[in-house]
Each structure stands twice: as C-alpha cells, then as structure tokens.
N, CA, C and O of each residue as an XYZ file, in Angstrom:
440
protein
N      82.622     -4.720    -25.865
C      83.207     -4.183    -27.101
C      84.383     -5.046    -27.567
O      84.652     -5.228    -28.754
N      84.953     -5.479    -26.703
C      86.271     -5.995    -26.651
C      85.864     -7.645    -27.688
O      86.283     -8.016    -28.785
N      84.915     -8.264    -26.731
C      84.853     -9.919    -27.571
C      83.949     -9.430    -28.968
O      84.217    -10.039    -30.003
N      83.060     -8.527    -29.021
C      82.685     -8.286    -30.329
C      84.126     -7.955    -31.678
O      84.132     -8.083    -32.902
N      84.875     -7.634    -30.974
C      86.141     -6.479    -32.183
C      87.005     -8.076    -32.234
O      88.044     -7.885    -32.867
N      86.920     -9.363    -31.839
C      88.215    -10.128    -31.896
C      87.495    -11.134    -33.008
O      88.053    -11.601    -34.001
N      86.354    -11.314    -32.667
C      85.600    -12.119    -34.114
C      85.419    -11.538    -34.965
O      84.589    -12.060    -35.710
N      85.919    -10.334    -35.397
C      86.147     -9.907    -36.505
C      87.388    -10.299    -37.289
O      88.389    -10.452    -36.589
N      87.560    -10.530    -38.834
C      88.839    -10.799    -39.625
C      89.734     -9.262    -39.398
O      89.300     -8.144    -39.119
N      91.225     -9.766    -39.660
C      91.970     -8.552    -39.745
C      90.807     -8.007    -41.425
O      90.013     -7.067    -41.427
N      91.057     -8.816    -42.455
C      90.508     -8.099    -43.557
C      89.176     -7.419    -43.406
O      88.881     -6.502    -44.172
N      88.406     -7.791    -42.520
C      86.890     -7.016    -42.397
C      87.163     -5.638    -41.902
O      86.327     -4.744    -42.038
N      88.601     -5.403    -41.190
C      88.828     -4.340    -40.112
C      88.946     -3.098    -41.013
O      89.396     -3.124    -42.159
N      88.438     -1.882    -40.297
C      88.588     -0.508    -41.254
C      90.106     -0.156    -40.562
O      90.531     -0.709    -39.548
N      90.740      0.770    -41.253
C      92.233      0.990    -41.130
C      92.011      1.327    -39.587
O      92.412      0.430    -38.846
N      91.407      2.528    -38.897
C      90.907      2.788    -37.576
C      91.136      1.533    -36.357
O      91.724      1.558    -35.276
N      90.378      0.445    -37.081
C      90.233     -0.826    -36.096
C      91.799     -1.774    -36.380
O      92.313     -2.635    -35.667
N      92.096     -1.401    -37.244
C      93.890     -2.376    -37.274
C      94.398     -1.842    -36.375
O      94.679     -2.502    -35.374
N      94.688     -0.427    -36.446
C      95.698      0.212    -35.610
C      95.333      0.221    -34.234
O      96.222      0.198    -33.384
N      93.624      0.265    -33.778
C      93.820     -0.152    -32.176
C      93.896     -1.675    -32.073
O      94.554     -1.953    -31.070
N      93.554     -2.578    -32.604
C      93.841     -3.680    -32.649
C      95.633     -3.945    -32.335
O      96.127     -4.313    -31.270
N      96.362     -3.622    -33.636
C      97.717     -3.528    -33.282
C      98.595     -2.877    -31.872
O      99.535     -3.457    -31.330
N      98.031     -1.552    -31.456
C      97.757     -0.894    -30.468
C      97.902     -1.861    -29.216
O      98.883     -1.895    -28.474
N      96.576     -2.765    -29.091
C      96.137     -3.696    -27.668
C      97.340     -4.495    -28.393
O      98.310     -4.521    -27.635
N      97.519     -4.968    -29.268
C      98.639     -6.621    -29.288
C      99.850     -6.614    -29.158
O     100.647     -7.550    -29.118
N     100.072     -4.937    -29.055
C     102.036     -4.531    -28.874
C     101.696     -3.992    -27.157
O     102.457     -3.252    -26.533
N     100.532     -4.495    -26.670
C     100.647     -4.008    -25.597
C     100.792     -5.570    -24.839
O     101.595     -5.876    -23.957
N     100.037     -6.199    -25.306
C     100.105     -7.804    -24.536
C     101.829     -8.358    -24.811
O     102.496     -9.061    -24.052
N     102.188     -7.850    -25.974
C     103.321     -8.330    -26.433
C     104.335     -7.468    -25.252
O     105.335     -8.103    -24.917
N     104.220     -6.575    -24.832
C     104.867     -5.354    -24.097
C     105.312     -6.244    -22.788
O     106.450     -6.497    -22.394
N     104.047     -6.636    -22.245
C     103.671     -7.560    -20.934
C     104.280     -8.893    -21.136
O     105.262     -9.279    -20.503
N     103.701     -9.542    -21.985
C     104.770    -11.081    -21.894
C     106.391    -11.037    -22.324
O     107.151    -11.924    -21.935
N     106.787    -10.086    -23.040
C     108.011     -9.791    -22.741
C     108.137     -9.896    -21.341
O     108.689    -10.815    -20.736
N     107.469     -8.671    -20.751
C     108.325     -8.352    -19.801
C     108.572     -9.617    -18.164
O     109.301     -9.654    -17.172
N     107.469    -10.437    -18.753
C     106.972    -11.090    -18.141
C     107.965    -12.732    -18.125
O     108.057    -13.491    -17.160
N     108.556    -12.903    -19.399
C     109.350    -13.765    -19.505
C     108.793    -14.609    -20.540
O     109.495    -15.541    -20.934
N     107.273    -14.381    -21.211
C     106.781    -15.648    -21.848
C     106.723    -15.391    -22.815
O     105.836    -14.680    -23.289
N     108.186    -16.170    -23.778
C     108.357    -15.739    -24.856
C     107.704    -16.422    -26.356
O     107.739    -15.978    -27.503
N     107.062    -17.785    -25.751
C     106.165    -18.276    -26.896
C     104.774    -17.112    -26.835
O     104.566    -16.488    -27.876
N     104.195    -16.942    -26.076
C     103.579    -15.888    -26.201
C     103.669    -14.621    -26.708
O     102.697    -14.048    -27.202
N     104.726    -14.154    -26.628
C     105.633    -12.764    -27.133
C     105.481    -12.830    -28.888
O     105.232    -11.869    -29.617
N     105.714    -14.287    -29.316
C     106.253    -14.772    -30.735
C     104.777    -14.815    -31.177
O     104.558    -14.409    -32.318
N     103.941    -15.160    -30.590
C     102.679    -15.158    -30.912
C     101.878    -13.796    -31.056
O     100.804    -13.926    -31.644
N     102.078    -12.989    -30.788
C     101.672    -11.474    -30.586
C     102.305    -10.787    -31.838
O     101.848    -10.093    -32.746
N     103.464    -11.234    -31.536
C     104.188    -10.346    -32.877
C     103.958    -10.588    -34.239
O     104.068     -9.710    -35.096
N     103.530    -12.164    -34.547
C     103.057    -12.571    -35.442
C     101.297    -12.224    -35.574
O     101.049    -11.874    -36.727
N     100.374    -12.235    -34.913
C      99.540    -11.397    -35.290
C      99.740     -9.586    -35.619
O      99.066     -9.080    -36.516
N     100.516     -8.910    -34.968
C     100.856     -7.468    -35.098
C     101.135     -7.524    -36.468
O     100.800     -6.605    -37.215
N     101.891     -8.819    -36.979
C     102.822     -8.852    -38.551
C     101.623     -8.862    -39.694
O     101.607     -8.371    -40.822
N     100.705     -9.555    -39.019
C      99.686     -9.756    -39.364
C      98.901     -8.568    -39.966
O      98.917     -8.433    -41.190
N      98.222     -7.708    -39.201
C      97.402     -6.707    -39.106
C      98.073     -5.888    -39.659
O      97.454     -5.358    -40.581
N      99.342     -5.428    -39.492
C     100.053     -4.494    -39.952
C      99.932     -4.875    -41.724
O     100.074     -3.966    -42.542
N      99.707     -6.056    -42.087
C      99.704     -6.607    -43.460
C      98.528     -5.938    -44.101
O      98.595     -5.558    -45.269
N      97.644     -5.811    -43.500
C      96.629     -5.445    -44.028
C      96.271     -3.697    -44.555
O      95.637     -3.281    -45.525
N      97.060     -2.896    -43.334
C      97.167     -1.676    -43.676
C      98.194     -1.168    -44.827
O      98.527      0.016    -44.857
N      98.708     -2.151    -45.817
C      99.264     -2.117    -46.504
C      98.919     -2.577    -48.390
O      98.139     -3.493    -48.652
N      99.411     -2.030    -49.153
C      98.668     -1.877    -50.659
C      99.399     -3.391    -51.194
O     100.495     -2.975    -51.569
N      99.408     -4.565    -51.384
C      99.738     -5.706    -51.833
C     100.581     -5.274    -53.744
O     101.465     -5.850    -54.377
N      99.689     -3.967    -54.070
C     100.381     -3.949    -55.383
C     101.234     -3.150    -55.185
O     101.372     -2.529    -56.239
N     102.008     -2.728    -54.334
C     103.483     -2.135    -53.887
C     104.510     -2.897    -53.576
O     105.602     -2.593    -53.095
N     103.972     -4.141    -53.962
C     104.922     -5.246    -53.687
C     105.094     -6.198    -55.129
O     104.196     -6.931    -55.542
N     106.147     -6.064    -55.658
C     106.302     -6.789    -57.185
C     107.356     -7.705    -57.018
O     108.459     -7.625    -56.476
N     106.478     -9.000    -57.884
C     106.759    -10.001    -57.985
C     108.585     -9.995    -58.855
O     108.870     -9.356    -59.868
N     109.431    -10.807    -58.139
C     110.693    -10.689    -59.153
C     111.611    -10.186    -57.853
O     112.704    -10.681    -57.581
N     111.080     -9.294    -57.227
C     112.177     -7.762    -56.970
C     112.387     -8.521    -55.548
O     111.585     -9.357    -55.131
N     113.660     -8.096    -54.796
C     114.245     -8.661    -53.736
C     113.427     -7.661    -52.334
O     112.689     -6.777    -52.767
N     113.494     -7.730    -51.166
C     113.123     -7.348    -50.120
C     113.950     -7.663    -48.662
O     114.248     -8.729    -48.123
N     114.120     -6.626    -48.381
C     114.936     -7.077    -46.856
C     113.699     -7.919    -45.967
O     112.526     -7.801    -46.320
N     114.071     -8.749    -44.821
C     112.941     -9.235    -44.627
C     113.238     -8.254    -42.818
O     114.302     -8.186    -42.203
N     111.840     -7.628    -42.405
C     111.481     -6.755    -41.358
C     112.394     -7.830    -39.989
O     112.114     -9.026    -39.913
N     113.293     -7.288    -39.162
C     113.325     -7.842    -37.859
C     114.785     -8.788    -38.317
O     115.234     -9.470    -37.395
N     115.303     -8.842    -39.246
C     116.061    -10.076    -39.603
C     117.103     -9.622    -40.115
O     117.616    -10.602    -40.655
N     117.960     -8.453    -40.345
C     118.628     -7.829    -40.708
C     119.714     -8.419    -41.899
O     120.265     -9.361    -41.329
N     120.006     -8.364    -42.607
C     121.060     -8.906    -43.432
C     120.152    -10.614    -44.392
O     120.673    -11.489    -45.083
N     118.956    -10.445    -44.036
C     117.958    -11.571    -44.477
C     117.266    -11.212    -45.727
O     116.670    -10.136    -45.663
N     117.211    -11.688    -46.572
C     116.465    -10.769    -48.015
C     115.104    -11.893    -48.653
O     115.013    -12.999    -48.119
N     114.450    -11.645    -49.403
C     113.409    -12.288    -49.878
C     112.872    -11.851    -51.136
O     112.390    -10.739    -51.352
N     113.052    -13.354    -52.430
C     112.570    -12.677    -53.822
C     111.183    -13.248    -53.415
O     110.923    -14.225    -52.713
N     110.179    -12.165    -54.195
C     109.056    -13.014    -54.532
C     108.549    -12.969    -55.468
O     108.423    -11.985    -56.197
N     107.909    -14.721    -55.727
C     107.657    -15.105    -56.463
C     106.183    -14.631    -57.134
O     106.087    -14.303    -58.317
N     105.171    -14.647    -56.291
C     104.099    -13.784    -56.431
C     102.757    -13.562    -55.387
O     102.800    -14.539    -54.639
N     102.140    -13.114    -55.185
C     101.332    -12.142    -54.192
C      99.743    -12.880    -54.268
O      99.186    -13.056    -55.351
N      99.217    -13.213    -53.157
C      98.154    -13.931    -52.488
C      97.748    -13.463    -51.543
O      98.182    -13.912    -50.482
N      96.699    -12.311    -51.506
C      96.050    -11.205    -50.572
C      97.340    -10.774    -50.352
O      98.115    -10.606    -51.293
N      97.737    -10.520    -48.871
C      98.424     -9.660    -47.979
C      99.408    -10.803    -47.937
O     100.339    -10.577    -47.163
N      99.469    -12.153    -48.652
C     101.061    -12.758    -48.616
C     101.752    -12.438    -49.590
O     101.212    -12.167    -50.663
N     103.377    -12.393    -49.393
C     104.098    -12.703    -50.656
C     104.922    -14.064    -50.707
O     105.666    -14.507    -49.832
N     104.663    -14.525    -51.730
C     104.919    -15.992    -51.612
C     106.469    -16.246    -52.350
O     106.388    -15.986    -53.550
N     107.403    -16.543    -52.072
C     109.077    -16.651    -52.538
C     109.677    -17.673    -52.093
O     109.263    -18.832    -52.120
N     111.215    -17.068    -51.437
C     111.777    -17.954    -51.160
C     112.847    -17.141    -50.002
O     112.485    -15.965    -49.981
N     113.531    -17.264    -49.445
C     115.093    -16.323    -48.585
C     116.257    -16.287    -49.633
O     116.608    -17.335    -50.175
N     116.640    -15.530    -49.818
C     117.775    -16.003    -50.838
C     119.185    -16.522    -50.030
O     120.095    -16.948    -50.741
N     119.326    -16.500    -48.940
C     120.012    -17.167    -47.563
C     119.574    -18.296    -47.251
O     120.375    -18.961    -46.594
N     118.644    -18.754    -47.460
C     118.058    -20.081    -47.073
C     118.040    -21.467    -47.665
O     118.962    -21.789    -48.415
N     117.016    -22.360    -47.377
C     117.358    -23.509    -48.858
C     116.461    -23.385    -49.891
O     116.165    -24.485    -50.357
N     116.015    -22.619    -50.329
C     115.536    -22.512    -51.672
C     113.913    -22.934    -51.448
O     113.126    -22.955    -52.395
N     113.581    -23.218    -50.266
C     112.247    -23.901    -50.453
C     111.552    -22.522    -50.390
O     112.137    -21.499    -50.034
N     110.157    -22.584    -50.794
C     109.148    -21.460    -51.052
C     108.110    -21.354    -49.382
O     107.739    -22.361    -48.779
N     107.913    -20.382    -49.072
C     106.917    -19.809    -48.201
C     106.210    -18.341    -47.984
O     106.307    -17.607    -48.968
N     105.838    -18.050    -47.379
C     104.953    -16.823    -47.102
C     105.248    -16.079    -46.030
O     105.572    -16.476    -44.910
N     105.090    -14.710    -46.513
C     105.400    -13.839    -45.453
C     104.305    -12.747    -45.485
O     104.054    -12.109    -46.508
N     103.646    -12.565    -44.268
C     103.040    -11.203    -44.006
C     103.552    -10.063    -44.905
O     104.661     -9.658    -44.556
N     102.919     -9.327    -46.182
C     103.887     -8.316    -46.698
C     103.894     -7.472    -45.800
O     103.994     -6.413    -46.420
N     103.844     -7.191    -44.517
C     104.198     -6.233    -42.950
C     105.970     -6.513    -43.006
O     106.757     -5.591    -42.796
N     106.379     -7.797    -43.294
C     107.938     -8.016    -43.195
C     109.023     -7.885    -44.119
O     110.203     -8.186    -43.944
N     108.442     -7.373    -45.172
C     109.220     -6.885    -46.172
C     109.375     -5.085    -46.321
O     108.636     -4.105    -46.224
N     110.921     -5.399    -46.632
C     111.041     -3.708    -46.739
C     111.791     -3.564    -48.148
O     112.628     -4.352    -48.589
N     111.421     -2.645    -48.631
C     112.449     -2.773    -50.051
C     114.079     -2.583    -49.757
O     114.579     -1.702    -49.057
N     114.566     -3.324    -50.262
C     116.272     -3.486    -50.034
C     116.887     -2.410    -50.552
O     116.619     -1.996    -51.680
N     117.880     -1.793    -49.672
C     118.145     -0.744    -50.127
C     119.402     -1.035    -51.212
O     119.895     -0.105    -51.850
C-alpha cells in the first residue's frame, strides 16, 4: 500500500490521502529530529509544506496583499501572483529578488 500511495502526486491526492500522507511525514520528521539528522528533518518539513499546500484554496490568497511567512516569525511576504499551490513575490525583509512559497507558509498578517 505504502510504495503504491508515494507515486502518487500531492495534486492527484484526495484531501483523506494528504492528511495521512502528512500524518507518516511529521512522523519521519518526529524521528530524524530526534535522531539528530537535520538535513533530513528540513527535507520532511518541506514536503509536509508541501502537501499541506494542497489542502488549501489558492484563491484565498490575493495577489498585492502582505502575509506573515509560517515558521519565521516577524518575516512577511507580498505576492506578486499565484501558480497552482505557489505564491510567487518577494520577503519584504529580504533583497527584493522574487521566489515561491508553498501557500502552506503564508498566514495573513495580522
């Protein structure tokens, strides 16, 4: 069951299959924490950021409007505009260059 559910896309996944998906990857993430292996850890969390993207509505996210960015506290993000489950901007802390973020890492700024 297991190698059938991983060749699947997060986007093919029904909401059901994200959340055990996410489920098993905060659990591996649980373990290499605890374990010490933190490129691994960074790797987990970024798929979780991932999947979690998907259980989410892309048009709840408008282009223009600022966003705290998830995990980064005091970090904000305009965006510029929306490509599936990315939002594509900039940090407004940062150097101005443009990239992508899982919309999983944006929270609306309070």
């Amino acid at each position: 069951m297991r190698e059938l559910h991983q060749q699947k896309r997060y986007s093919e996944m029904t909401e059901y299959e994200l959340k055990q998906e996410i489920a098993a990857l905060t659990e591996k993430a649980r373990k290499a924490e605890q374990m010490g292996i933190v490129n691994e850890f960074a790797v987990y969390e970024r798929k979780i950021a991932m999947a979690k993207a998907y259980l989410l509505n892309p048009e709840d996210f408008k282009p223009g409007e600022i966003y705290e960015i998830v995990g980064d506290p005091g970090s904000f993000f305009k965006i510029k505009y929306l490509n599936g489950v990315f939002a594509w901007g900039y940090r407004l802390n940062g150097n101005g260059e443009e990239e992508a973020l899982p919309i999983s890492l944006l929270s609306k700024a309070r």
